[in-house]
C-alpha positions as CSV (number, residue, x, y, z in Angstrom):
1,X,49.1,-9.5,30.8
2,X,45.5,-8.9,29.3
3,X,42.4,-11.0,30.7
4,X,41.2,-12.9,28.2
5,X,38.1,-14.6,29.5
6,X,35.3,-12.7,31.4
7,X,32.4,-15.3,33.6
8,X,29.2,-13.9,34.4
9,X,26.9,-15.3,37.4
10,X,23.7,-15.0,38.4
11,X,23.0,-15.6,41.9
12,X,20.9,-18.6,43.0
13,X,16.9,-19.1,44.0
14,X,16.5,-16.5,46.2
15,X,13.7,-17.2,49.2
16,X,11.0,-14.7,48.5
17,X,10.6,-16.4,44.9
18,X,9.0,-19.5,46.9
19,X,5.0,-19.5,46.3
20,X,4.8,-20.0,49.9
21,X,6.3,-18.0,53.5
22,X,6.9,-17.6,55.7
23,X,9.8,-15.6,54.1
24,X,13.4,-15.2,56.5
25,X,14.3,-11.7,56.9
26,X,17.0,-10.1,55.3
27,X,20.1,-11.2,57.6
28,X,22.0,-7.8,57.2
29,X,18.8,-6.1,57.6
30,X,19.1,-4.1,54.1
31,X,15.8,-3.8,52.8
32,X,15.1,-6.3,49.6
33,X,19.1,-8.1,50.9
34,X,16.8,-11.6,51.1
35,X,18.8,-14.5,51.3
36,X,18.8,-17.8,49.3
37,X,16.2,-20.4,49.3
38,X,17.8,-24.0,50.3
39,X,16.9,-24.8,46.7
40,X,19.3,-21.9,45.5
41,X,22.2,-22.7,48.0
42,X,21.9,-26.4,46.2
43,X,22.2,-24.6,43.0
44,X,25.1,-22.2,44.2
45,X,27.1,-25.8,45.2
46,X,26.0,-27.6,42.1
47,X,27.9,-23.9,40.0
48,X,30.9,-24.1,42.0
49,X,31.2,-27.8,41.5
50,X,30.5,-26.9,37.4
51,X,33.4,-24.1,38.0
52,X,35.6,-27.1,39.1
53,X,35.3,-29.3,36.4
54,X,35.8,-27.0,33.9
55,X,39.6,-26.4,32.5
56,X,39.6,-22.3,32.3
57,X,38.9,-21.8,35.8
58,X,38.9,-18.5,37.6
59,X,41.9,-17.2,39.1
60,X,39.9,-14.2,41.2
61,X,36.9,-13.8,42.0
62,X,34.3,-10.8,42.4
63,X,30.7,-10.5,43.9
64,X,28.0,-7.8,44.3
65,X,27.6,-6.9,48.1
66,X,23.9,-8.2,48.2
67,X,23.7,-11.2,50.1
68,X,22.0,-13.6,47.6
69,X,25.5,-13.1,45.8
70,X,27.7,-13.7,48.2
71,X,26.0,-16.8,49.5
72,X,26.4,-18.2,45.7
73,X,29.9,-16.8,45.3
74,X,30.6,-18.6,48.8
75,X,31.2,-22.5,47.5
76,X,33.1,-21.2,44.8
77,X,35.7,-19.7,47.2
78,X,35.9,-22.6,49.1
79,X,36.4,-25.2,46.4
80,X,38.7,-22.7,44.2
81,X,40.4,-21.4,47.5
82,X,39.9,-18.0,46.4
83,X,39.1,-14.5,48.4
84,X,35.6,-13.0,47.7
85,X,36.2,-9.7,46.1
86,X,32.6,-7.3,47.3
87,X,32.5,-5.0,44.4
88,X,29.8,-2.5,44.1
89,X,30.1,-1.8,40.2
90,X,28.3,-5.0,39.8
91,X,25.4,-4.3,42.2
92,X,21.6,-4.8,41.9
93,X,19.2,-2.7,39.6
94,X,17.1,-0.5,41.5
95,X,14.8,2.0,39.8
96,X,14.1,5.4,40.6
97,X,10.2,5.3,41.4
98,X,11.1,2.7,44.4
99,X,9.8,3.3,47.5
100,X,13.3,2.4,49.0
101,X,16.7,2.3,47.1
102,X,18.5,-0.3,49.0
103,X,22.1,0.8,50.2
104,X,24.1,-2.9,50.6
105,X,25.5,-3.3,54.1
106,X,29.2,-2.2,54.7
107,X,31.8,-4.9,55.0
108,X,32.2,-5.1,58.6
109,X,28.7,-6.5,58.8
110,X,29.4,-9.0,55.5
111,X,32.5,-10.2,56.6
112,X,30.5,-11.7,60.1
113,X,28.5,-13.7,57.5
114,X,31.8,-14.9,55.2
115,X,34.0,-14.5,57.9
116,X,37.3,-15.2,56.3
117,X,36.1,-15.0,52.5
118,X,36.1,-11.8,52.2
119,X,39.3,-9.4,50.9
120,X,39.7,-6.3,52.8
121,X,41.8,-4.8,50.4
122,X,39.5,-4.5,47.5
123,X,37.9,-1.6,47.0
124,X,34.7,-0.9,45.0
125,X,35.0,0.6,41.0
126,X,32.1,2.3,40.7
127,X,29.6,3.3,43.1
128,X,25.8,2.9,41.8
129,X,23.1,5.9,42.3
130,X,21.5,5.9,45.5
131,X,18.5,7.5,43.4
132,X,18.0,4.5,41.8
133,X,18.7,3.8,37.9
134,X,16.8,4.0,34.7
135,X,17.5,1.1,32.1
136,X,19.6,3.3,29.8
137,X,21.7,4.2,33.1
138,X,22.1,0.5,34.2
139,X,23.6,0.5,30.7
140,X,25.8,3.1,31.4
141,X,27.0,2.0,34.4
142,X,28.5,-1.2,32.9
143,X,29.7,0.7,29.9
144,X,31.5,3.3,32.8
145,X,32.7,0.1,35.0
146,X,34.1,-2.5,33.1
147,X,37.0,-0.3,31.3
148,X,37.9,0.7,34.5
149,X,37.5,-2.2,36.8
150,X,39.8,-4.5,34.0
151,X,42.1,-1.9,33.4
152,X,42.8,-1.9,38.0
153,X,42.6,-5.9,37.7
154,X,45.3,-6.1,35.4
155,X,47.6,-3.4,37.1
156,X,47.2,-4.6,40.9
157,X,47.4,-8.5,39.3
158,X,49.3,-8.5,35.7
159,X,48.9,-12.1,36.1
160,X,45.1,-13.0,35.9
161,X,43.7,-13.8,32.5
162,X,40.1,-15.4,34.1
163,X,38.1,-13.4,36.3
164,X,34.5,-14.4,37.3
165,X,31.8,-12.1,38.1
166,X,28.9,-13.2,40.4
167,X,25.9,-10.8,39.9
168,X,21.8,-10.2,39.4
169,X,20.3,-10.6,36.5
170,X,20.1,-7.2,34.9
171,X,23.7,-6.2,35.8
172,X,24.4,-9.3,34.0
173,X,22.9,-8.5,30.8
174,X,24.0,-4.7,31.2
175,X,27.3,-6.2,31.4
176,X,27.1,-8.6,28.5
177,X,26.0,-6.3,26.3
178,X,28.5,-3.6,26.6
179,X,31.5,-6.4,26.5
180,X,29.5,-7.0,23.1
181,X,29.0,-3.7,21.4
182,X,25.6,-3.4,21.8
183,X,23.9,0.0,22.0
184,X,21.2,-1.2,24.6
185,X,19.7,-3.7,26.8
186,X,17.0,-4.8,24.9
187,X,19.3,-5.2,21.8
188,X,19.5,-9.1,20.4
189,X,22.9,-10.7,20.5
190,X,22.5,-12.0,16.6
191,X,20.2,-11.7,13.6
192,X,17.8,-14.4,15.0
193,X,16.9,-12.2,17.8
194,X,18.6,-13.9,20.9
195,X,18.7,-12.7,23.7
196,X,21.2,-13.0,27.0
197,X,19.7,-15.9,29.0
198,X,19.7,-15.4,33.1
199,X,17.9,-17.7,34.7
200,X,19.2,-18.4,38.3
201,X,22.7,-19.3,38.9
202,X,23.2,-19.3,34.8
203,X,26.5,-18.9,33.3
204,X,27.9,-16.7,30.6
205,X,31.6,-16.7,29.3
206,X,33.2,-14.3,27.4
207,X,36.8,-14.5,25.5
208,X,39.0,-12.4,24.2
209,X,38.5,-12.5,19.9
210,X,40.3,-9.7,18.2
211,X,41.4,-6.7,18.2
212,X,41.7,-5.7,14.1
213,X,43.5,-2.1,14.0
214,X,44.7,-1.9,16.8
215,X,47.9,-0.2,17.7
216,X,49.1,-2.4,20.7
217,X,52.0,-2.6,23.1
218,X,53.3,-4.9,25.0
219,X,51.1,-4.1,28.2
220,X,48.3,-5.5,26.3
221,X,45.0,-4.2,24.2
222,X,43.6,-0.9,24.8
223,X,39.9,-2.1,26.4
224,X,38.4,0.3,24.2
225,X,40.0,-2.1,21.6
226,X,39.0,-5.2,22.5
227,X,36.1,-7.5,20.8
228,X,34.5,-10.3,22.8
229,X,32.7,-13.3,21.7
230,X,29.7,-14.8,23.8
231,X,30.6,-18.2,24.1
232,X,28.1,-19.7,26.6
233,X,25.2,-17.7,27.0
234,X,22.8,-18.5,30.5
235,X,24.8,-21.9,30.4
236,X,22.4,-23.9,33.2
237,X,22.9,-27.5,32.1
238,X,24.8,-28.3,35.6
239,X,21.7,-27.6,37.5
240,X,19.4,-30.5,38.7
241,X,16.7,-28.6,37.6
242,X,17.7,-26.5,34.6
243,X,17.2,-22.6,33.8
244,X,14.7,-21.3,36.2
245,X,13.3,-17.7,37.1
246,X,14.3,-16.3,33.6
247,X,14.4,-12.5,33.5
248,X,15.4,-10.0,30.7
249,X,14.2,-5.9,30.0
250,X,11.3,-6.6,27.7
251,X,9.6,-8.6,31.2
252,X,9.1,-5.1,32.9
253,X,9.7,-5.4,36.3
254,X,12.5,-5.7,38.9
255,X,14.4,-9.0,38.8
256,X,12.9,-10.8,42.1
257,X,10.4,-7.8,43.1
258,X,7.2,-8.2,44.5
259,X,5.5,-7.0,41.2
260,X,8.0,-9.9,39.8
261,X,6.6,-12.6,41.7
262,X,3.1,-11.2,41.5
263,X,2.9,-11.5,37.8
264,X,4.7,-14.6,38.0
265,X,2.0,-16.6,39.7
266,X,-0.6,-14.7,37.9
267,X,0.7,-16.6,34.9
268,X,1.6,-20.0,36.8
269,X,-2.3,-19.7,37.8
270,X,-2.8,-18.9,34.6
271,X,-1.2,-22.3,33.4
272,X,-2.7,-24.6,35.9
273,X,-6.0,-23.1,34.9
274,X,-5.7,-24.8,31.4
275,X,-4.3,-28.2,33.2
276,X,0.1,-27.2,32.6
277,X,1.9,-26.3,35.3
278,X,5.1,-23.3,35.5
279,X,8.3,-24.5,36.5
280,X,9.4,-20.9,36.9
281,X,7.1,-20.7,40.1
282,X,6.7,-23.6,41.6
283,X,8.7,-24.4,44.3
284,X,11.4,-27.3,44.1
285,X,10.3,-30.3,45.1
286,X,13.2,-31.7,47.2
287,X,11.0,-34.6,49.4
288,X,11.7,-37.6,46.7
289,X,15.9,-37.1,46.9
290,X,18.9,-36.2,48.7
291,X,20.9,-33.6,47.2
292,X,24.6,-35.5,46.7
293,X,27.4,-32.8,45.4
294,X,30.9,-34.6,44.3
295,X,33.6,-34.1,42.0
296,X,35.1,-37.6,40.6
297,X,38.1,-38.5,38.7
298,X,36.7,-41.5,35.9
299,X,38.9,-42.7,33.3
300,X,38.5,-42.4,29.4
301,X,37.6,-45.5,27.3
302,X,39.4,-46.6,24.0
303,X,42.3,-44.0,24.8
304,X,40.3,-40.7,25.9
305,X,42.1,-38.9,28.9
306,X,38.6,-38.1,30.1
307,X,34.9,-39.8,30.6
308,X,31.8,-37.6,30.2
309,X,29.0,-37.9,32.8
310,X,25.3,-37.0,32.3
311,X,24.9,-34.4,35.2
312,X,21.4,-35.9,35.4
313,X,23.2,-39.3,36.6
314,X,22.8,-40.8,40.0
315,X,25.2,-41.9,42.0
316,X,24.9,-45.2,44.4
317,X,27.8,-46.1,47.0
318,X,29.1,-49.2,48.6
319,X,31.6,-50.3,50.8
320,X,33.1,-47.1,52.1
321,X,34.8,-48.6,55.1
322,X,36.9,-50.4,53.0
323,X,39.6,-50.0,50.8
324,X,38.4,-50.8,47.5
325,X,34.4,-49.0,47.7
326,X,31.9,-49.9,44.4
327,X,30.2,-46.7,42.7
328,X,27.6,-47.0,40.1
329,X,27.3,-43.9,37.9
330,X,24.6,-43.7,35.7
331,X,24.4,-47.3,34.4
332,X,28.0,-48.1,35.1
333,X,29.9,-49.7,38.1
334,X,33.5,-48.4,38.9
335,X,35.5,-49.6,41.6
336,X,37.3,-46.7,43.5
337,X,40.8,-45.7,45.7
338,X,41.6,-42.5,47.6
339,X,43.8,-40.3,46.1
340,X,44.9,-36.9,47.5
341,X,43.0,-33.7,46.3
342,X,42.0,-30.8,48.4
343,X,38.8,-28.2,47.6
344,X,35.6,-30.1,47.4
345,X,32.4,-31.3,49.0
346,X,30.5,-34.8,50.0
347,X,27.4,-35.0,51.0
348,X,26.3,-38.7,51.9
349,X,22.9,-38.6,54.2
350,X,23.1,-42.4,54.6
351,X,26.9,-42.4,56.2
352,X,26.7,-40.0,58.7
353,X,26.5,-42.6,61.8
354,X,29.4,-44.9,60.3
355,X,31.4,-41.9,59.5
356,X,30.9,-39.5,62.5
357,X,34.5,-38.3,63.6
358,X,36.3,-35.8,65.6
359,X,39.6,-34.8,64.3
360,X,42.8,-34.8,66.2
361,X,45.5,-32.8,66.1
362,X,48.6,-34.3,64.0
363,X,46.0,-36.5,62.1
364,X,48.4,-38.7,59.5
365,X,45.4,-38.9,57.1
366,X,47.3,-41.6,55.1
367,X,47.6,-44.0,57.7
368,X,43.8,-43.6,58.7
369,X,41.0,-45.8,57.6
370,X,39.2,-44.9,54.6
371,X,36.0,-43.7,56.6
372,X,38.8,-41.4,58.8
373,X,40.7,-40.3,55.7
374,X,37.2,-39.5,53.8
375,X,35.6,-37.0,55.3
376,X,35.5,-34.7,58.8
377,X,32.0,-34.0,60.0
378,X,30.8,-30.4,59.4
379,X,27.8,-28.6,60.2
380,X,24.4,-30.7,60.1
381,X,22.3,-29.1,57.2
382,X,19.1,-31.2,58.1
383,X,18.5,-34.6,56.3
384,X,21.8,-34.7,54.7
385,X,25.5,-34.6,56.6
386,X,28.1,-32.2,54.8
387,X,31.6,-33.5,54.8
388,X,35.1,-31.5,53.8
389,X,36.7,-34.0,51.4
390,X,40.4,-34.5,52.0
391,X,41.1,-36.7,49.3
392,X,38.9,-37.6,46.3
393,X,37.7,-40.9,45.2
394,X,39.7,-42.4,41.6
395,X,37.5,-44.5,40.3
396,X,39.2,-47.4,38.3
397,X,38.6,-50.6,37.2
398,X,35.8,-50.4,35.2
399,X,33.1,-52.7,35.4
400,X,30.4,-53.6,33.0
401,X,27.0,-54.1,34.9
């Protein structure tokens, strides 16, 4: 079987892109392997929750070994229950005049981070330079990996048509412009000059279009065969915040590097010179709301299966000790049930004393209360208490307000 659809990542807000330290080390102590900001482990939760919702999901899943990656590839294991994949091929830019060409840490130290989420048995396609790259060989890196690494996906798992890579943003466009054609990395994606789009945690999709001339066989289209089409390009419309930290070949520096940040707040001083502020700098403002990820089930209206929701919508609660609990969505009130459903998150800052729990062994989550059956307690994260969902909230009933 051929795969047929192709997602892209870009890994979240990293922490050395706030304006202000002080700045955690790198945990795997690889130079430049700087983890997340808390802003983009929010964003790496809101993707994953984006990746759920959708109706093509991924059936395996692949991350470079930097940790910024793997920390935004992490939610989308747990709610797609799916093993992290490490793969090299898809690893950070680093040019050749840098002080220090970062070599990611082995998997014995990533797999004390992930424990669990990681596969053993994968092993990397290609192997970048440890000389660092020029732009024309980041290029021709991803036009030397992705033949290869689809051609060993579709032998050791004939049955995968959706893959998703998580990755930086130069690998990213390298990639998307091979799986296009394109003779470079500065080269538009259409006659009105487009460009890939990579802010963080962005999403691209590619599918599968057509393969004229081709003399195929039943195993599938030759790769060198294949044409794909671009059909959502830096997608970032799940993120509370939007595209942020933009970065393409024409900006001139390393994705994230100190000159990157440096000429970043040069222009966000710039612009708060002349009275406008950048809201590629600026660190997220989090103080004014608690961050609330959940998937819910709401029925159509006049016949549709399905009901849209503006991702900019909030969500109240009430009455989630009892059976029957109220949400208002947006400017509608729904009156909900438990139904069974495995794989996502809750995180409700305001139930944390009411709900607080310690699960037995045996637990018959049916019979329990809703409050039991809801959620089990994980790790405190600050203001707002995480919770494993066992089953999901059906909203029905709906109610005008």
């Amino acid at each position: 079987m051929t795969i047929k659809t192709i997602y892209i990542a870009r890994h979240g807000y990293r922490s050395n892109w706030l304006p202000k330290g002080p700045y955690p080390l790198p945990p795997t102590g690889v130079n430049s392997d700087v983890p997340l900001a808390e802003h983009g482990v929010n964003q790496a939760r809101e993707l994953a929750h984006y990746i759920l919702s959708i109706e093509n999901q991924p059936e395996m899943l692949f991350s470079s070994p930097f940790y910024r990656c793997l920390q935004t590839s992490e939610p989308i294991s747990k709610l797609l229950e799916l093993p992290i994949n490490v793969e090299r091929g898809i690893g950070e830019w680093y040019k050749p005049d840098r002080d220090v060409i970062p070599e990611p840490a082995p998997f014995e130290v990533l797999e004390n981070f992930f424990k669990g989420r990681l596969d053993p048995e994968w092993e990397s396609t290609v192997i970048p330079s440890g000389k660092g790259e020029t732009e024309q060989q980041i290029y021709e890196r991803c036009q030397k990996f992705l033949p290869l690494f689809v051609d060993k996906v579709e032998t050791l798992f004939p049955n995968i048509e959706t893959i998703l890579l998580v990755t930086h943003a130069a690998t990213k466009i390298a990639l998307g412009v091979n799986l296009l054609g394109l003779k470079s990395c500065r080269e538009p994606i259409d006659d009105n000059g487009s460009i890939i789009r990579s802010g963080s945690c962005s999403l691209d999709k590619y599918e599968l279009a057509t393969a004229a001339g081709a003399n195929v066989d039943s195993d599938g289209i030759p790769f060198s065969k294949r044409h794909w089409t671009l059909t959502m390009n830096g997608n970032t419309e799940f993120l509370s915040r939007g595209e942020e930290m933009h970065w393409d070949f024409q900006y001139g520096f390393e994705a994230g590097s100190d000159a990157d940040m440096k000429a970043r707040r040069a222009l966000a001083e710039g612009k708060q010179a002349e009275g406008s502020r950048s809201p590629s700098v600026a660190a997220p403002d989090s103080s004014e709301f608690e961050h609330v990820f959940v998937s819910v089930d709401v029925p159509g209206e006049r016949g549709k299966q399905k009901s849209e929701i503006d991702t900019s919508a909030t969500m109240q609660f009430s009455g989630l000790e009892t059976n029957e609990p109220l949400f208002r969505i947006g400017d509608k009130i729904y009156q909900g049930s438990w139904g069974k459903l495995v794989g996502t998150e809750l995180a409700l800052p305001n139930a944390a004393e009411i709900k607080k729990r310690v699960p037995q062994e045996d637990d018959d989550l049916e019979n329990d209360s809703v409050a039991s059956a809801a959620a089990e307690e994980e790790e405190d994260l600050g203001p707002e208490r995480i919770y494993r969902i066992k089953d999901r909230v059906v909203l029905e009933n709906l109610k005008p307000l």
